[in-house]
Structure formats: structure tokens, C-alpha cells
N, C-alpha and C positions, 0 to 999 in steps of 0.2 A: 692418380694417373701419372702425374710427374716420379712420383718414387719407382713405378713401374721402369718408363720409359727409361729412369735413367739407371736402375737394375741390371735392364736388358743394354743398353751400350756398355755398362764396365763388363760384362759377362764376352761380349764380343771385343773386348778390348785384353781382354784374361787369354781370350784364346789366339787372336790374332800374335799377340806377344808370345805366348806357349811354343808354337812352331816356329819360332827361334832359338830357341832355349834348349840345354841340354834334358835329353830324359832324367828323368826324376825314379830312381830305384828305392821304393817302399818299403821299410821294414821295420818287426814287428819291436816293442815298446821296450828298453829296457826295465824292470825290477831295480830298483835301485838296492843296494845292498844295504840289509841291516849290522851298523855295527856298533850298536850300541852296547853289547855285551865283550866285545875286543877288552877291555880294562878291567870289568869286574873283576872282584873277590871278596871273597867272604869274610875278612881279618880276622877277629879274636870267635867266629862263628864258623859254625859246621854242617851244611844242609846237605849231607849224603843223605838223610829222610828224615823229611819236612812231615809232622803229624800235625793235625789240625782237632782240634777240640769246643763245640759251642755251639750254639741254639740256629734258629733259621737262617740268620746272614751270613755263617759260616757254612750251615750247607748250600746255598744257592737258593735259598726260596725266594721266589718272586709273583707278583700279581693275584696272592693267596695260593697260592699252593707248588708244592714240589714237584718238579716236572724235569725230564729230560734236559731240556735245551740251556732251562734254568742251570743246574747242575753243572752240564759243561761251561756255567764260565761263574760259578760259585767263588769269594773271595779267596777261598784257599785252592783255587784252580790255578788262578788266576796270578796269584803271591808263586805259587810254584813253578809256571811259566819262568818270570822272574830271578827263581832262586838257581834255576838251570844255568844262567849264566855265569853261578857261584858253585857247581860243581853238582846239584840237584838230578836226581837221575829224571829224564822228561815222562817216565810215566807214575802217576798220581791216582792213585786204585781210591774212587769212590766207589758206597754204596748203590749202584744205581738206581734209579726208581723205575726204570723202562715203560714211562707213560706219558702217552704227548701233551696233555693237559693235566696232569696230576689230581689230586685229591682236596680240594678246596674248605681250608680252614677256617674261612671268614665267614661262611654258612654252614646249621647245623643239618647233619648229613649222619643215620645211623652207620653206623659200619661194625657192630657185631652181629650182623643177622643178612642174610641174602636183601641185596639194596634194588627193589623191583622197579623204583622211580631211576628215570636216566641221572648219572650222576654228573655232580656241576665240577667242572675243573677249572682252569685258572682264568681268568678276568683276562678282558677285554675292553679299548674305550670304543664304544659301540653307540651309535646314537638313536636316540630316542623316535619316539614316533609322533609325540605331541610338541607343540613350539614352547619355549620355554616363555612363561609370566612375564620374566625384565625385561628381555630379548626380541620376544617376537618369534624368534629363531629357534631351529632344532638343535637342542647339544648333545654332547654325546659323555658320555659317563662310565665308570667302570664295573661290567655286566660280567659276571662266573657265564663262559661256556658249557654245553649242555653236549654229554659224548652220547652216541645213541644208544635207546635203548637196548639196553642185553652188554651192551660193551661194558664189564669188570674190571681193566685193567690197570686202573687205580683206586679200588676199594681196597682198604687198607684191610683185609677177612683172608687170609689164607684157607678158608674153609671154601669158600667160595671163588678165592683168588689165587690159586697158585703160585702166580707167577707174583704177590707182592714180597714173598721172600727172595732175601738178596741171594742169586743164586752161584757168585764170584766167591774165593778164597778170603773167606773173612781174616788171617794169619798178614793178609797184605796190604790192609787198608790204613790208608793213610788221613783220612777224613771222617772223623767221627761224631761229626755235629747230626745233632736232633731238631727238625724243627719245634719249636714253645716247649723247650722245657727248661725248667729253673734251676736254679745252681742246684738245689736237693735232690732233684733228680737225677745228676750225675754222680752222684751218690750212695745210692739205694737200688737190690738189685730187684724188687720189682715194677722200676720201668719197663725192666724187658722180659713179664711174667707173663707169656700167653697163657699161664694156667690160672691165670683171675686178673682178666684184662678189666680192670676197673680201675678209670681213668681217675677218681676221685684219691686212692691209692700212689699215684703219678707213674699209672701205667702209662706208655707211647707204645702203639703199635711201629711209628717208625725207627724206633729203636729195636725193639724186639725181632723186627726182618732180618738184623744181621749183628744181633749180639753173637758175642763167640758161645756161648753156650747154646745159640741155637732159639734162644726163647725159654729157655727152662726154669729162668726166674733164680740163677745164682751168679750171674755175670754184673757187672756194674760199666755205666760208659766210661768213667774216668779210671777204673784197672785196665779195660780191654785199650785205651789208650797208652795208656803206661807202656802196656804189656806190645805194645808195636815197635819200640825198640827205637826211636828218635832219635836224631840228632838233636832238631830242632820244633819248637811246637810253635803254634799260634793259639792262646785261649782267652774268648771272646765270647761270653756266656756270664749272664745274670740279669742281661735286659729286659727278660722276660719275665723275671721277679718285680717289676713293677709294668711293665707295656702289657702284660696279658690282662692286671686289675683296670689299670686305662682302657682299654679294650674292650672289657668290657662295664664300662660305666661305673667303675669302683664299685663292679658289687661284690663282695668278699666270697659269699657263696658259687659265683662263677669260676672267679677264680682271685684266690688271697692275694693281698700285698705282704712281700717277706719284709721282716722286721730288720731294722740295721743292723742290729747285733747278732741276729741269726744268719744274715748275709753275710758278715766279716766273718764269723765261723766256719762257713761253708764255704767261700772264697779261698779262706786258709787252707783247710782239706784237701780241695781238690787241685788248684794250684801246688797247694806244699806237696802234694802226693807225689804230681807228677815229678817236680824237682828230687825228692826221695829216691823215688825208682831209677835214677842213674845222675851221680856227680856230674857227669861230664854236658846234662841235656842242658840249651839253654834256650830263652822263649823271646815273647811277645805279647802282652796283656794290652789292653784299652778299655777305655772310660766308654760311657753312656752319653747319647746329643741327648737335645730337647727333646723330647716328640711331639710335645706342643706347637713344636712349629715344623714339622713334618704336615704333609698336605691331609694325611687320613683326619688327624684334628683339626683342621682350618679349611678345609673344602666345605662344609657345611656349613652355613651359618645358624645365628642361636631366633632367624625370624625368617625362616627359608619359606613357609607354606603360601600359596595364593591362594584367594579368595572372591569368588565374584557377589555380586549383591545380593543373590539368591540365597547360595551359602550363610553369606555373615547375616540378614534379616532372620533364617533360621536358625543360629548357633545362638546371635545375642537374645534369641525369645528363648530356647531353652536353657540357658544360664542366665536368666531372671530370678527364680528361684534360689536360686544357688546363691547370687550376690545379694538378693535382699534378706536371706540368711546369716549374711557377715554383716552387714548394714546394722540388722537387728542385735546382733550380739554387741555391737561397739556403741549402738545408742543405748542401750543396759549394760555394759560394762560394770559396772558395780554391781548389779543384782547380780550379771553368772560371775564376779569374783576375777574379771578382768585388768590385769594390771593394764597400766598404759604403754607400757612396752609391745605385749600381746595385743591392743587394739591398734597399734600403729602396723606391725605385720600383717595384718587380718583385714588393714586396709589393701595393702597390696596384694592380697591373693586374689582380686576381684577378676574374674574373663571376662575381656570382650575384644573382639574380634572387628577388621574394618578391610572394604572393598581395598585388595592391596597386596602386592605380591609378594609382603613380609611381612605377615604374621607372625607370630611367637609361639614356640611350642608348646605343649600344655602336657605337665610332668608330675610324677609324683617325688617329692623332696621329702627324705625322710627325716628330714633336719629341720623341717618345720613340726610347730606345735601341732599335736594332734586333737583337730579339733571335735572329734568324734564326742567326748562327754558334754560339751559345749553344746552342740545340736541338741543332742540328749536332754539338756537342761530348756530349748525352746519346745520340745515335744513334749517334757513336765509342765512346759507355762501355758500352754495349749498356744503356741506362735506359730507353731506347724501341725500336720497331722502325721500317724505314722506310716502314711504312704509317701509322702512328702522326707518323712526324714529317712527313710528306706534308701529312696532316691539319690541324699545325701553321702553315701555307705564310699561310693568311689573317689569324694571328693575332699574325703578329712583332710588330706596331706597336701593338693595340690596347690599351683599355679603355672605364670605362664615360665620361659625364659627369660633370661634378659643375659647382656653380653658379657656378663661374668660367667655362663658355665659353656662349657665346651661338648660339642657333640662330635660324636664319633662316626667315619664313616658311613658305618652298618645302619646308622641309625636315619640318615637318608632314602634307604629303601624301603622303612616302614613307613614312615611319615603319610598321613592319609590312606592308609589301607585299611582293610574291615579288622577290627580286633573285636574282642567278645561280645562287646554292647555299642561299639558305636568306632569311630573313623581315629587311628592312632595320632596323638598329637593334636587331635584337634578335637573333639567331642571325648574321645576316652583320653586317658593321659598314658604315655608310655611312664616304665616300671623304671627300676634301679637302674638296671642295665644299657641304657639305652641313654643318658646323660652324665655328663662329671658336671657335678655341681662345686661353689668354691672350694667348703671342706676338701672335699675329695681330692681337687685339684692341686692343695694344698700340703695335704699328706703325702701323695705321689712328688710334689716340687721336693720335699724333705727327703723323699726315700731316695730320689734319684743324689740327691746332694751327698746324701751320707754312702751312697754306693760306692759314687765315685771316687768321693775321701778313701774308704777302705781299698782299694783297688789301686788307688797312686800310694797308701802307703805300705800295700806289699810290695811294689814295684820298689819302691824306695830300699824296704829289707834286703830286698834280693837284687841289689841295683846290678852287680856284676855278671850275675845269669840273665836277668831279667829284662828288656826293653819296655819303654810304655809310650804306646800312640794315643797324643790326643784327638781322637774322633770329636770328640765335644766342642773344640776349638776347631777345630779343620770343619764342619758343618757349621756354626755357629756363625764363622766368617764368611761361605759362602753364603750364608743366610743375611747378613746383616750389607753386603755385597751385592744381592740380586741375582749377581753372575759373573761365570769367570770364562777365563779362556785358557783351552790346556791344547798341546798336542793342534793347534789349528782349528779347536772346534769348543763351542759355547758350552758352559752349562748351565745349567737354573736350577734353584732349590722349589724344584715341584714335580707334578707329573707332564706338564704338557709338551708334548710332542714337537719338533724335534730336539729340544736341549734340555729337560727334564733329566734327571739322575733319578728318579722315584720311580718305581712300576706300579701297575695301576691298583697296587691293593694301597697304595699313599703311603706305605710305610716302609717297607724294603726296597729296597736301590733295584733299578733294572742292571743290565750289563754293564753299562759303560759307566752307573754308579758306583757297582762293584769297584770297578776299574778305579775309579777315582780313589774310592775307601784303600784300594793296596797301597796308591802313593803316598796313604797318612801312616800306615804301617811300614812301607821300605823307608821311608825316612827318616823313622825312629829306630829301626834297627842299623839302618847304614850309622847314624849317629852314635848309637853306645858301642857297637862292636865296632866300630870302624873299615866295615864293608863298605864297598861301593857298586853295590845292586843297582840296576837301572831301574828308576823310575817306570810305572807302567807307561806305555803309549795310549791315550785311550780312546784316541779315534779310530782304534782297531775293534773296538766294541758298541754292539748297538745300543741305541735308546729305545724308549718304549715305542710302538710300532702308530700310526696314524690310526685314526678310528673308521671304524665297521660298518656298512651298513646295517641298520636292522632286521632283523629277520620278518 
């Protein structure tokens, strides 16, 4: 009542004083004027036309899929904004994708054949409907939107989709990035071969919408690059030679890890081509961050499942069997020819499960012994029957997690759903796919190592034409940071809303990540050429958007 009271006297006391005072003439806000670009220049560099060359973060993919809005502020949008104040012409001809939620790559989705399921387009943090185990609380997580059904306009099918061919003057594009495809693919001209679109070949249909040949399967993206006539390029393409095998769970069959040595060959190529095709072009290359500590690998934990009593009463009865199996084979160890090595693993593959909102995944590692002849050898000794070692057939290779392997976003959404015989991760085990176990983890730390080696030391060959941004070290330090401050405003190395640089597929920058990623590239160019490009602003670009209700 007192804050009232005394509310209402300053208010009478505002106006009493007012009518003495001269009128007060209102007007509207000035724009403060931009002049950040008063100074630039380009020095020993020439951006009359900026070509851009390389895999998803150079076309604008965000939140799993390529979309409109993405696009308009894609890294090499975004760098060419930028370059205008070095003599850049401001229009920057991408291939559009003209779809509000695009085509969503982080779920499998047919797209050679009329797609009669509504198609999922780009993620959302969208919140759940049940309260989260640790919490209590509803969180919200990132959910592929759902266009309705009959809407095509991101089916990647020309036969069905018309409009997915690029329908702009392909002679003028400036941006020729591919979402997922690896240095060999820019390459090879059946990426862009609608006449045997098979993907295992390293066809892209989004490549194919606006090859210059039209899709005819004789065009390659690194000539149709070439062939655009540069001043200057950005090429930033080969992180998908190992983030796509990460992705999905190092399984080679989804998709390969490329070897180091066939990466430094194919780096040369297509980098040297570009250089080939005109003395006078000069670029900008960059290295590969962690992605291990990007949020798509570290959002999940390796003991995410909950469990109520019900549950675990019935999980530790049916893997009774299962562990007095291993039991048996380690107290005869000598009779099936068990070294001691093999009985000490075999103790740890045991399941069991406890009322508790972190549970351990339960996986198949192909890296363990397979214990399938071993059983075999208890069904000879009559220690089991063979319904009982029938039973056994899913479990040669498993166990649970533990905090050496890393799971992958995607791999959150299956967790407890119905798979063939029983609940994913927890009664059935998920597959390859669906875990990086150490190996794996191991071989990827390698491939990323030896990438990067090759890629500082073209830069290094071509040090005079060539620029080289540390992406690696510029995330790295945000990371080891927490957070920084640019332009007046926060960031953080994750997704969370509002100072997140991540969109919500956890692995690609939103906008104002973007944003960020130019200032590691203007700075390595302002540096070797001796331009003086401004810096992005990058509270002019959004972060990822606040979460959803659910539907």
C-alpha cells in the first residue's frame, strides 16, 4: 500500500511540475550510422566475386536441414556482406532451396519415390510432454518439424517436386556448397547424376538441382566452381570425411571414414584445381574443431535411461540367464579354453539394471570377443538347452556403456522405443550405428589430426595465394572459456537459448554462430593479405529461437 501511495504522489507531482515546463516536441529515434566500412580495403586481395566452395556450413545448413532462412545468412553470405565493404558486389546468387523447413538429414526419409508420409523438416527445441527423471520438470529437446501432409516442397524428387530444381541462372552462382559431402565428391561427376541417383555412388540430389549440366552426370562441383570465374574463394569442405562416420556411430557401412592419405590427395585436387584455373584467384581454407565437444556429442549422456522398480525387477529377471551364462563360462574357464584375459572382459559384460534415472545403455561392441562359440561350447556340455542358447543369439557381443563411449544425438530418440524383440538400449541393444565406442573414437581423434596437418600444410605451399583460419583454436577457446562476449552480446559453446552459437541439430552454428565463424575467417584474411575488412557485428544475427510448446 505504501508503494502505491507513494507512486501515486510522484505521479502528481510529475504533473503538477509539467505545467510549468516548456512543451516537450517528440521525435522519432535516430539510426545511428554505420561506419564501420569508411576504412576498409582489400590490399594485396580482390573480392569483385567472392565464390564459396564446401559442405553444410558453407551452404547455411542449420537444425538438420537446408532451409530458406538458413541460406540467407549461410557463412558465405554472411563473409560477403562483409567483403562489400572491400569492393564486393552486394548481390551473392545462392542456390536457393525455396522451403520453409527444408529437408531434414538427421532422419531417414525416402526421397526416390513419391514420400506419402508428411515430411520432417528442420528441428525445433520443443518440449516434451512427460517430466524429465532428474528434474521433475518438462524439457524441451530438439524435435524435426512435421510440414503437412501432401506439402512436397522439400522433397529432394524432381519427379514429384518440381520446384527442387534450382530454377536461377546457374552461369552466376556464387555459392557452391553441398550439404554432407566429402572432399571426393567434389570431384566426381556422378554427385550430380540424376540418371543413377544412388547415394552409395556419392550421388546428392542437392548438388544435382543445380549442376551446370543440369543433372546429367558430366558436371563436377569443383569445375562448376572453377568455371565461375573468382576473384576470390572460401573452401571449407572435408569435415564430413570424418563427422558423417561420427554421426553415424563409426559405422563404415553408413558411411566410410576417408583415410589420410586419400584426404591430402583430394584436398590437393580440389584446392590446386581451383588455384590452376586462374593465377590471379586467391582464397581462404580452414581447419576442422573438435566435434567432440560440440553439444550433438555431449547432450546425451553414456547412462541417460530411467527406470522405475517395476522395470528393473523385470529386466534383472530376464538377464539372469544371460549372466549366469558368463558366470559359467569364467568358473570353467579352462575347460572352454579361456584365457584370463577373456574371463576378466566377460566379467564385465554382466547387465543389471537399478531403480535410477541413469542407467547404462546396453549395445552391441563389435570389439568385443565373440562370444557365440563359447555358448555353443555350454549347449555341448549340456549347461544350457537349445532354447535357452537360441535366446543367447543377440547377446554374443554386448554390454552396457560406460563413460568412454560417446553417443550421438540421433541416438537419444531411440533409446527405449520398441525395436525387433524388445525396448532399444535397454532389453534389445542398439547396433553399430548408434554408439562410438573408444576404437572408434580413437580413429576419428586420428583422422581429424592428420586432416588438419594436411590442410595447414597446403596453406603453408600456397602461403601467398592462400589464407588459413583457425576454426579449431577459435572454437576450442570458446570452449575451454564457457563464453565470450562480442558486439554487446554473450555466447556459449552449446545450444541453449539465448547465447548458444549451435542450432538445434547440436552440430552446425545457428546465425549468429555463423556470424561468429566469419570473424575467424576475416581475420585470417585481413592478416595475410593485409585488408582491413570489418569484423562481422554479430548482434545483428539470431540465436537459436526459445522452445515450443508441444503439440
Amino acid at each position: 500500500m505504501k508503494k502505491i501511495i507513494k507512486n501515486i504522489a510522484l505521479l502528481t507531482l510529475l504533473i503538477a511540475v509539467g505545467c510549468k515546463q516548456d512543451v516537450i516536441n517528440l521525435e522519432e529515434p535516430v539510426t545511428p550510422v554505420d561506419t564501420s566500412c569508411e576504412d576498409a580495403t582489400a590490399g594485396t586481395a580482390s573480392f569483385t566475386k567472392f565464390v564459396a566452395i564446401g559442405n553444410s556450413f558453407v551452404a547455411g545448413f542449420q537444425a538438420g536441414a537446408l532451409f530458406t532462412d538458413g541460406q540467407n545468412n549461410s557463412l558465405a553470405a554472411i563473409l560477403n556482406k562483409q567483403f562489400e565493404c572491400a569492393g564486393a558486389p552486394a548481390q551473392f546468387n545462392q542456390p536457393t532451396i525455396g522451403a520453409s523447413l527444408g529437408w531434414n538429414l538427421f532422419v531417414t526419409q525416402p526421397f526416390l519415390s513419391n514420400n506419402t508420409k508428411p515430411i520432417l523438416g528442420r528441428m525445433l527445441l520443443q518440449y516434451g510432454k512427460t517430466p524429465s527423471c532428474s528434474t521433475g520438470k518438462v524439457s524441451a529437446s530438439p524435435t524435426p518439424q512435421a510440414y503437412n501432409a501432401g506439402v512436397l516442397e522439400a522433397l529432394p524428387n524432381p519427379t514429384y517436386n518440381p520446384g527442387f530444381i534450382y530454377g536461377g541462372d546457374r552461369t552466376k552462382l556464387n555459392n557452391f556448397a553441398v550439404p554432407a559431402v566429402t572432399l571426393g565428391q567434389l570431384l566426381i561427376t556422378q554427385t550430380g547424376n540424376w540418371g543413377d541417383p544412388d547415394p552409395t555412388k556419392g550421388f546428392s540430389p542437392f548438388y544435382a538441382r543445380f549442376a551446370s549440366d543440369g543433372g546429367a552426370g558430366t558436371s563436377k562441383i569443383i569445375t562448376d566452381a572453377a568455371a565461375a570465374g573468382g576473384s576470390f574463394f572460401l573452401f571449407w569442405a572435408g569435415l564430413d570425411d570424418f563427422f558423417l562416420y561420427s554421426a553415424y556411430g563409426g559405422d563404415p557401412t553408413a558411411a566410410p571414414l576417408t583415410g589420410s592419405a586419400t584426404f591430402s590427395a583430394y584436398y590437393g585436387a580440389a584446392v590446386g584445381g581451383l588455384l590452376a584455373s586462374n593465377p590471379d584467384l586467391k582464397g581462404v581454407v580452414a581447419n576442422f574443431p573438435d566435434i567432440f565437444k560440440m553439444p550433438h556429442f555431449t547432450a546425451v549422456s553414456y547412462n541417460p535411461i530411467p527406470l522405475d522398480a517395476a522395470s528393473v525387477t523385470a529386466l534383472n529377471a530376464g538377464f539372469t540367464g544371460y549372466n549366469a551364462a558368463l558366470d559359467g563360462l569364467i568358473a570353467n574357464k579352462v575347460a572352454f579354453g579361456i584365457s584370463d584375459e577373456l574371463a576378466a572382459e566377460i566379467g564385465t559384460r554382466k547387465v543389471t539394471f537399478e531403480v535410477s534415472c541413469s542407467n547404462k545403455i546396453l549395445l552391441i561392441d563389435e570389439t568385443l570377443t565373440d562370444l557365440g562359440p563359447y555358448f555353443d561350447g555350454l549347449q555341448g556340455a549340456n549347461a544350457i538347452t537349445a532354447d535357452q542358447r537360441a535366446k543367447l543369439v543377440p547377446y554374443e557381443q554386448v554390454r552396457q556403456t560406460t563413460s568412454s563411449d560417446i553417443i550421438p544425438l540421433a541416438t537419444g530418440s531411440i533409446l527405449g522405443t520398441a525395436g525387433t524383440f524388445g525396448l532399444y538400449g535397454v532389453s534389445e541393444p542398439v547396433g553399430d550405428r548408434w554408439v562410438i565406442v573408444p576404437t572408434e573414437r580413437d580413429e576419428i581423434i586420428a583422422a581429424r589430426t592428420a586432416f588438419n596437418a594436411s590442410v595447414k600444410a597446403f596453406a603453408d605451399a600456397n602461403s601467398t595465394r592462400v589464407a588459413f583460419a583457425d576454426v579449431d583454436a577459435a572454437l576450442e577457446g570458446l570452449v575451454a572459456n564457457k563464453a565470450a562476449v562480442m558486439n554487446g552480446v554473450t555466447i556459449t559453446p552449446n545450444i541453449n537459448p539465448p547465447t548458444g552459437i549451435y542450432s538445434e541439430d547440436g552440430v552446425h552454428p545457428n546465425s549468429r554462430g555463423y556470424a561468429f565463424l566469419s570473424t575467424v575467417f576475416i581475420k585470417a584474411i585481413n592478416a595475410k593479405f593485409g585488408s582491413t575488412i570489418p569484423v562481422t557485428n554479430i548482434a545483428k544475427y539470431s540465436a537459436t529461437g526459445l522452445p515450443i510448446p508441444s503439440l
